[in-house]
Legacy VTK file of the C-alpha trace (Angstrom):
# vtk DataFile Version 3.0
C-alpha trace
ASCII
DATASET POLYDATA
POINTS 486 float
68.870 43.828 96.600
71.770 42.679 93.997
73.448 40.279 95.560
75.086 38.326 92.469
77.657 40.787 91.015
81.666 41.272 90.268
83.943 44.128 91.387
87.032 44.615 89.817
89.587 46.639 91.312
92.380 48.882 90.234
94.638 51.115 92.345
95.462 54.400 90.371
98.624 56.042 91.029
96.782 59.153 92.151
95.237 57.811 95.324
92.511 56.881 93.707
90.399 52.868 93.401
88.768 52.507 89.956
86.454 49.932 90.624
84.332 48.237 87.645
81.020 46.685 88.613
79.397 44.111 86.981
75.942 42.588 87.168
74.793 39.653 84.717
71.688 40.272 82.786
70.149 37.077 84.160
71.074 38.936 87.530
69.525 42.088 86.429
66.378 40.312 85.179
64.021 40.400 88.749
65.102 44.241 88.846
63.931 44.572 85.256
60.616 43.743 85.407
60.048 45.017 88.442
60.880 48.643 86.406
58.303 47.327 83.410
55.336 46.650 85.747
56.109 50.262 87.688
56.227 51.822 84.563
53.003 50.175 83.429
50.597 51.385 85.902
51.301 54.580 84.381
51.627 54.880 80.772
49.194 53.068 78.191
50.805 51.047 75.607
48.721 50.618 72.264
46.334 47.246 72.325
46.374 46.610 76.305
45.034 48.518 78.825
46.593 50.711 81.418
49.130 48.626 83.262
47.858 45.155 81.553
50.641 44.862 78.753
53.090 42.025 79.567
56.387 41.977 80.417
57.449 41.364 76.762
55.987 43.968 75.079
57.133 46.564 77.344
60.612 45.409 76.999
59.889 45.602 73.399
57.959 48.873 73.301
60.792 50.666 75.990
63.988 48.529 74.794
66.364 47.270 77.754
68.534 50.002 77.749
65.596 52.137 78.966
64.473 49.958 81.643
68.146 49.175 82.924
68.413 53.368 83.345
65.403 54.136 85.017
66.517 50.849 87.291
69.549 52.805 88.142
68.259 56.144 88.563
66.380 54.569 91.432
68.597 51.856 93.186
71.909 52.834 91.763
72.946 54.313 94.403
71.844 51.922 97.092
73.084 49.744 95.223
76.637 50.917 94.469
76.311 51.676 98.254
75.686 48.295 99.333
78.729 47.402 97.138
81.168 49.799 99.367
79.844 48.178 102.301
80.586 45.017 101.260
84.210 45.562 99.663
84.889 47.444 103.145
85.812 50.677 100.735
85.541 53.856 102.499
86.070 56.452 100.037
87.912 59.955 100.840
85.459 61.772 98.989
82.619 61.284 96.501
82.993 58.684 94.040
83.002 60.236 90.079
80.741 57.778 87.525
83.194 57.175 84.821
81.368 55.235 82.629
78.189 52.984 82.471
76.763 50.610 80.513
72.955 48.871 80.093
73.370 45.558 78.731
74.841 44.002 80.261
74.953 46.290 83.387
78.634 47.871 84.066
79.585 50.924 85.804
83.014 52.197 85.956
83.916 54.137 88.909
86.992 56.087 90.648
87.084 56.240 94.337
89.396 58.858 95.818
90.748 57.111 98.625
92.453 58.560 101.596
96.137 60.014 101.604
98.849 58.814 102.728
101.615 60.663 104.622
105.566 59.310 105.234
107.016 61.563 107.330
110.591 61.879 108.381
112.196 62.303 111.560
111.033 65.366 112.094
112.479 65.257 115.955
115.650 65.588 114.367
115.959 68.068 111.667
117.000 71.698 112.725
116.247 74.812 110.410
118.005 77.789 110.825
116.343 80.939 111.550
115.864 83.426 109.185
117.607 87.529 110.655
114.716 89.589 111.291
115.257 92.815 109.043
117.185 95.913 110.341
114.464 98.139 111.863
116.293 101.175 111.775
116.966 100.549 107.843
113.373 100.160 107.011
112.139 103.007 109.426
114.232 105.645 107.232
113.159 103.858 104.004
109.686 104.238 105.255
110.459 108.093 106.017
111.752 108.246 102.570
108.985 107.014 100.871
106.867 110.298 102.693
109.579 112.614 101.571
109.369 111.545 98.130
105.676 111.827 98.483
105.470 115.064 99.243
107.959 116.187 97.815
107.756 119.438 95.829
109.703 121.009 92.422
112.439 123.153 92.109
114.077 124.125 89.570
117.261 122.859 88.427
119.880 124.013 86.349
120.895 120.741 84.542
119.706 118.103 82.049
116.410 117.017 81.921
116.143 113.388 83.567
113.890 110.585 84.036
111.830 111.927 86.931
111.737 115.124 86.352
109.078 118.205 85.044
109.548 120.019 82.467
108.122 123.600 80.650
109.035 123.711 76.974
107.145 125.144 73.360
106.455 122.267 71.164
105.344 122.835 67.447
104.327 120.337 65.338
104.103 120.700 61.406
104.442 118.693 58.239
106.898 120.879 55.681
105.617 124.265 55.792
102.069 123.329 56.881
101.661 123.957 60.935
99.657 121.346 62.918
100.054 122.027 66.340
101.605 125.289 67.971
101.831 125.658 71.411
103.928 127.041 74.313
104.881 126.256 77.861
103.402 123.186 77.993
104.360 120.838 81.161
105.070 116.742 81.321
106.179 115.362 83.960
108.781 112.676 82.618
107.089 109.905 85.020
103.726 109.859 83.559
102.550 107.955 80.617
103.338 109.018 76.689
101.662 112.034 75.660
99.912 111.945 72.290
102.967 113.174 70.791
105.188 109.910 69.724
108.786 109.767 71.681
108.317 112.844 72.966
109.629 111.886 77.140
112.544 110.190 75.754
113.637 113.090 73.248
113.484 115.268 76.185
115.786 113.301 77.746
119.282 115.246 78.944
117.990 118.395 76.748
118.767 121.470 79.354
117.063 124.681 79.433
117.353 126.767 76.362
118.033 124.078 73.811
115.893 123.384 71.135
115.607 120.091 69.030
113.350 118.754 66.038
112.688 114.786 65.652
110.570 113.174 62.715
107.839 111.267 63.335
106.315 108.968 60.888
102.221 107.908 61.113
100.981 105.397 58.978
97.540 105.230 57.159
96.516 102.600 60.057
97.591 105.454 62.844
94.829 106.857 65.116
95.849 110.023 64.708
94.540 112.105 61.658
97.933 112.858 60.570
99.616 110.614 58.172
103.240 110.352 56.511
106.405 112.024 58.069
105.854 115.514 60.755
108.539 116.939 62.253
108.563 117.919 65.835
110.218 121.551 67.067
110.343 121.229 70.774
112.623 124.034 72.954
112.967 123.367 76.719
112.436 126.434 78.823
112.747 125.440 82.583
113.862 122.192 84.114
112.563 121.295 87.546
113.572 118.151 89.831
111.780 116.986 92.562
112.883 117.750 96.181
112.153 115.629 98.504
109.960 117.067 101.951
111.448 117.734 105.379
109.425 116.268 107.454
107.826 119.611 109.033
105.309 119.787 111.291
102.556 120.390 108.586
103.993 117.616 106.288
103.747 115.025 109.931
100.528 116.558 110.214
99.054 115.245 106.366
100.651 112.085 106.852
99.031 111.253 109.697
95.422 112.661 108.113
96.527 110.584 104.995
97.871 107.553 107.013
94.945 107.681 109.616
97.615 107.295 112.020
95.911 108.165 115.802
98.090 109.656 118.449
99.485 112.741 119.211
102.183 113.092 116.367
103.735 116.580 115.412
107.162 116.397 114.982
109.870 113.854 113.003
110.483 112.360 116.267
107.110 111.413 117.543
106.546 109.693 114.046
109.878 107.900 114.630
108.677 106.981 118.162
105.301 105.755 116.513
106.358 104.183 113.660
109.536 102.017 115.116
107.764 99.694 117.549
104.795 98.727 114.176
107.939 98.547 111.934
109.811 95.772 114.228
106.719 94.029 115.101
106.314 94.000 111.636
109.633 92.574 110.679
109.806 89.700 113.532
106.305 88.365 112.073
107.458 88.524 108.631
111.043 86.257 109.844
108.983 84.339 111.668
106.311 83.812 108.303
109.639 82.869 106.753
111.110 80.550 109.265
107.886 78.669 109.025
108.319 78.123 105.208
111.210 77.436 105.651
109.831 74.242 108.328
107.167 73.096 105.734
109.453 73.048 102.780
112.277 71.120 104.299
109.358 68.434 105.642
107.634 68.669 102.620
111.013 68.055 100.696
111.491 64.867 103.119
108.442 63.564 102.968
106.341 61.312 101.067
102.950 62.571 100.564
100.314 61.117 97.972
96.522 62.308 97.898
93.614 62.391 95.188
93.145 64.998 93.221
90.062 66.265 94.188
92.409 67.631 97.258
93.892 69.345 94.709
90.632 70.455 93.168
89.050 71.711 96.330
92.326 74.057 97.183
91.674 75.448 93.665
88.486 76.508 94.164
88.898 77.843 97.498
91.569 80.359 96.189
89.556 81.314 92.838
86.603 81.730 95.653
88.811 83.784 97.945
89.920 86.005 94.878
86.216 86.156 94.036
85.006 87.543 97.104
88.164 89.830 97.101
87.063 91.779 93.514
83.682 91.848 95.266
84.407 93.860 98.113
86.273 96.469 95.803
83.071 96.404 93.544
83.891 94.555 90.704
82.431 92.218 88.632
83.421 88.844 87.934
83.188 88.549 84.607
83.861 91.879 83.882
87.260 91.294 85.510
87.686 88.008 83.420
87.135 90.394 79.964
89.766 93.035 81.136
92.355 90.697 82.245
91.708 88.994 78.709
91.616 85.909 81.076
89.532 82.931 81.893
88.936 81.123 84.946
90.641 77.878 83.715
93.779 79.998 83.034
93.310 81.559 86.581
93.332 77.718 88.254
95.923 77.188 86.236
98.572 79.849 87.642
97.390 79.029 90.970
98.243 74.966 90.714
101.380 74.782 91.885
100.775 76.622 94.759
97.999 74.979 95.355
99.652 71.728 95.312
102.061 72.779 97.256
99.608 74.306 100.108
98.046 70.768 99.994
101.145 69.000 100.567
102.148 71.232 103.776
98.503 70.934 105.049
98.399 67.160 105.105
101.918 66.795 106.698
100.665 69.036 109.261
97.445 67.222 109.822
99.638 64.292 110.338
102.246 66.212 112.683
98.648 67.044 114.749
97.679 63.310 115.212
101.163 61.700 115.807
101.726 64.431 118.809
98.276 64.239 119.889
97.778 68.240 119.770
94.523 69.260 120.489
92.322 72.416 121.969
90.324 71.843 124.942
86.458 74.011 125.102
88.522 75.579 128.164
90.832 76.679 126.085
87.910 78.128 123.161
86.334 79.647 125.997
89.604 81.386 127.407
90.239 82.613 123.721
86.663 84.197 123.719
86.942 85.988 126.515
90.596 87.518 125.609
88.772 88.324 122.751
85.679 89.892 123.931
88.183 91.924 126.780
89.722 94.055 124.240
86.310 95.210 122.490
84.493 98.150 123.684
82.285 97.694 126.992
79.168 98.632 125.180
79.539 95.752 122.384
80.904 92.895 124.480
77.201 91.401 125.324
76.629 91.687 121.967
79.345 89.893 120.267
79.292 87.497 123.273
76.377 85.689 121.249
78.502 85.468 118.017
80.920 84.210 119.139
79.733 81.522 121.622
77.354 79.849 118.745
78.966 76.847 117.712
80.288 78.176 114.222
82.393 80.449 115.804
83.793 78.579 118.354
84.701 76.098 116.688
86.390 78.756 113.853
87.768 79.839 116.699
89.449 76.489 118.267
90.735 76.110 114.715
92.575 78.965 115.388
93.988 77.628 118.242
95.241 74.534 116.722
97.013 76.168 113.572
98.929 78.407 116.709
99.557 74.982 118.663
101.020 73.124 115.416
103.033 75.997 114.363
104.761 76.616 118.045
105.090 73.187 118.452
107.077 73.019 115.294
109.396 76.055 115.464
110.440 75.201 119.210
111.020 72.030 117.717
112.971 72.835 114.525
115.328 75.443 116.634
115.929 73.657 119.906
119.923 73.055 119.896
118.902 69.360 121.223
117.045 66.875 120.062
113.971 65.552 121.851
113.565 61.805 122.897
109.994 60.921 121.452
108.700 59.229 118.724
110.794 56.958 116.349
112.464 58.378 113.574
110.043 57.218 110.589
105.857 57.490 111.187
104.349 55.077 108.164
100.639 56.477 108.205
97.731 56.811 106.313
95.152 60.018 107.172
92.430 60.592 107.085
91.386 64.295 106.363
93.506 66.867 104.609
95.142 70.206 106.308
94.826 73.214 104.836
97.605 76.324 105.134
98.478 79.520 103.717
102.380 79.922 103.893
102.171 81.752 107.423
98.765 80.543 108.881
97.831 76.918 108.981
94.184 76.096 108.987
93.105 72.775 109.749
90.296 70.847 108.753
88.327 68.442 111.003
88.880 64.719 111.679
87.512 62.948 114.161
90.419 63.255 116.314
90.160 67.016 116.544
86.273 67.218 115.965
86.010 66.006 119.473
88.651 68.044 121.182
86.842 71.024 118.977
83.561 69.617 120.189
82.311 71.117 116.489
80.439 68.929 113.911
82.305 69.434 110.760
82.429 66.613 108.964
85.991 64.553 109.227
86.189 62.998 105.738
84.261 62.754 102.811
82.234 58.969 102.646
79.447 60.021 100.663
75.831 58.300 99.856
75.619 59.429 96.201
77.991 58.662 93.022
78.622 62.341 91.452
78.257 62.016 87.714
LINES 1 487
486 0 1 2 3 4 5 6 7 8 9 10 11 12 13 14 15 16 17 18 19 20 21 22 23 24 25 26 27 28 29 30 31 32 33 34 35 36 37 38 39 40 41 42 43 44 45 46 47 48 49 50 51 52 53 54 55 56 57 58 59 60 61 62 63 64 65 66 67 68 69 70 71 72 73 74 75 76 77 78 79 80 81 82 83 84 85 86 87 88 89 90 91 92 93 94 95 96 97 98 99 100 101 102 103 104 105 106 107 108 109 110 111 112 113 114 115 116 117 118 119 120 121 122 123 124 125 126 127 128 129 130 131 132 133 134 135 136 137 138 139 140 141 142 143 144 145 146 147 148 149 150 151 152 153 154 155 156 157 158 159 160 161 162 163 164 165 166 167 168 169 170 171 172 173 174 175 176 177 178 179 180 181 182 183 184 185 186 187 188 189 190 191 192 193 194 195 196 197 198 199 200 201 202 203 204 205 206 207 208 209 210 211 212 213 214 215 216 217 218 219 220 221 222 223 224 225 226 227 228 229 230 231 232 233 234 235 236 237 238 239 240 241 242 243 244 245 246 247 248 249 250 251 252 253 254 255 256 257 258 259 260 261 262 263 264 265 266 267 268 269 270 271 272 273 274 275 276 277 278 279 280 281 282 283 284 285 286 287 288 289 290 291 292 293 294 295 296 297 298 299 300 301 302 303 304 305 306 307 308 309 310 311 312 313 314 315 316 317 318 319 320 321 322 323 324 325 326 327 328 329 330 331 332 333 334 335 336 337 338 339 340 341 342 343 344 345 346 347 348 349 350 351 352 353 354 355 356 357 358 359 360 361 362 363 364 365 366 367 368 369 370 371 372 373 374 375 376 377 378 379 380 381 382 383 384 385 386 387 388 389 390 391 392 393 394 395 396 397 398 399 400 401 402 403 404 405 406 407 408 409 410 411 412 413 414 415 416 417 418 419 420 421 422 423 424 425 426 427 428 429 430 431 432 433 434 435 436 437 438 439 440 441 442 443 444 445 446 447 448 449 450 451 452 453 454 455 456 457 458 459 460 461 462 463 464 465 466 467 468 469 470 471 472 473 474 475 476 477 478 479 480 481 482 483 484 485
């Protein structure tokens, strides 16, 4: 092995080590011919015999450049290895090969190294809570939104406006020449343009009875087969509005065949007495979703948190994955998504960045929140969760499931679980007690060692060999790799 070599270092302002390796070519030398006289067993070089040329003439007949490559194709790695080992560099994740160079030997590398995480006093910042919505408002906005959906036309004996249906003749003709001639035709104002330019909006606050005539001008580029300027006749016969449903028995009974609602529901009231209870459920999770982003934000604003960017990278692809997997349970295609979007998947990372960057921050201050507080999830715990879980499934499939989810995947999904709930009650009975509690001192200085990952409500954290062990799961708790990826 190498043993004569220089590393230069240079810390990055990304959290990353470029490190520049050197090795003399008198250094190289041993390794070199040790290449040439592999090579030669196997190839024939013209005038010597198989595996007889010397050293010379294969270095000659190859060049050194050749030699020095297939060298590092073989011990590079244990090599550049070795070299970690010796530095005492433990890299976050894999090293990237920036550059490389055969004579003399040089190979430029960046080493994402592991983040680091300055949190404030996070004993004694309060956020306020956010109001949970008014149940009552968004139970009759709820009911409204059925109404309107079922509503039903009437007519109306004023102008015509934007969401309403109307009957009218419509003639179309270009001087005395008639195009198009016909009679109580129906739009409903709502939908999209009808081949007829302007037509919706000249219909606009006409009232039954009136006639009007617009010009319309097509060009020889138009799509339509007429060209120049046609004149439109249109006369409005009736006008009808839309009003909205009582909620009936019969209109309860197709919302709750359209809603697959279960339950015995008839009548206003019993949809009322179903729907309130969902509604403020509903509404506490979504102020407690907020109050939570409202936690991360003000720690994230307070806190210093740097990382490499293949963090950054790895969040990326997880939510170009997730939105993957998402077209591909509603049946479409990838790429055929990419063409009708008139997008690309560069342009897709690149509207999800911020967020992204953002999702990284919160998950590393909470990975760091995790360790200083020592939360963790005991296998009593997983195995308490499992059966809660298995207790509300039907008798017949319990024995069944109780397989999935006691392999070692699942449990330790689910003691994942378990640890985004600890984190995030820990922190909201934290940020909304009216006193503040006497633990740890008011600035932790501290380098980790795996990143968190969150969506704004639901944390999910990764491994590290803190909560690996409480997890008793294998995942692995940072990224100190054996290869160099190209």
């Amino acid at each position: 092995m190498i043993k004569d070599y220089q590393v230069s270092k240079e810390e990055l302002a990304d959290r990353q080590m470029r490190l520049t390796i050197s090795i003399p070519n008198e250094t190289l030398e041993p390794e070199l011919r040790n290449v040439a006289r592999r090579i030669a067993k196997n190839i024939s070089v013209p005038g010597f015999r198989k595996g007889k040329a010397p050293y010379n003439v294969l270095l000659a007949y190859y060049g050194r450049d050749a030699l020095a490559e297939e060298w590092y194709e073989k011990e590079g790695d244990a090599f550049f290895q070795k070299v970690l080992e010796t530095e005492g560099i433990k890299p976050f994740r894999s090293p990237t090969l920036e550059d490389v160079n055969w004579s003399p030997f040089s190979m430029v590398v960046s080493v994402p190294e592991e983040p680091v995480v300055n949190l404030p006093d996070y004993h004694a910042m309060r956020v306020e809570k956010p109001e949970v919505a008014d149940v009552d408002a968004l139970l009759e906005k709820q009911l409204k939104t059925w109404r309107e959906k079922y509503a039903t036309w009437e007519d109306v004996d004023r102008p015509v406006d934007a969401d309403d249906k109307v009957t009218f003749d419509f003639k179309l003709h270009k001087g005395d020449e008639i195009l198009v001639d016909q009679t109580d035709m129906v739009k409903e104002l709502g939908d999209e343009e009808s081949f007829v330019p302007h037509l919706g909006e000249n219909l606009l606050g006409m009232t039954a009875g009136e006639s009007k005539s617009y010009t319309v001008s097509f060009g020889d580029d138009s799509e339509s087969s007429w060209t120049g300027d046609v004149t439109i006749d249109v006369t409005v016969k009736k006008v009808q509005g839309r009003k909205p449903a009582e909620l009936s028995e019969e209109i309860v009974t197709r919302i709750v065949a359209d809603e697959k609602l279960s339950g015995e529901i008839k009548t206003e009231e019993d949809l009322r007495n179903l729907l309130r209870p969902i509604i403020r459920e509903d509404a506490e999770n979504k102020a407690r979703d907020e109050y939570f982003d409202r936690i991360l934000e003000a720690l994230s604003e307070q806190s210093e948190v740097l990382f490499p960017p293949v963090l950054l990278e790895e969040r990326l692809d997880e939510s170009v994955d997730e939105l993957k997997q998402r077209l591909k349970e509603s049946g479409l295609d990838w790429e055929y998504y990419l063409k009708t979007a008139q997008t690309t998947e560069d342009d897709i990372r690149g509207r999800y960045r911020d967020d992204a960057a953002r999702m990284t921050r919160y998950g590393l201050i909470l990975r760091q929140i995790i360790e200083q507080e020592g939360l963790d999830i005991k296998p009593e715990d997983i195995d308490a969760e499992i059966e809660r879980i298995l207790g509300e499934m039907d008798p017949l499939m319990r024995e069944t499931s109780r397989k999935l989810y006691e392999s070692e995947k699942q449990r330790h999904e689910i003691g994942l679980k378990l640890l985004n709930d600890h984190v995030r009650n820990f922190l909201e009975t934290l940020f909304s007690s009216e006193e503040e509690m006497a633990e740890p001192d008011a600035v932790v200085n501290t380098e980790t060692a795996a990143e968190a990952n969150t969506k704004t409500a639901a944390v999910e954290v990764e491994d590290t060999s803190e909560t690996q062990a409480s997890l008793d799961g294998d995942a692995e708790a940072g990224a100190q790799t054996e290869k160099v990826s190209d």
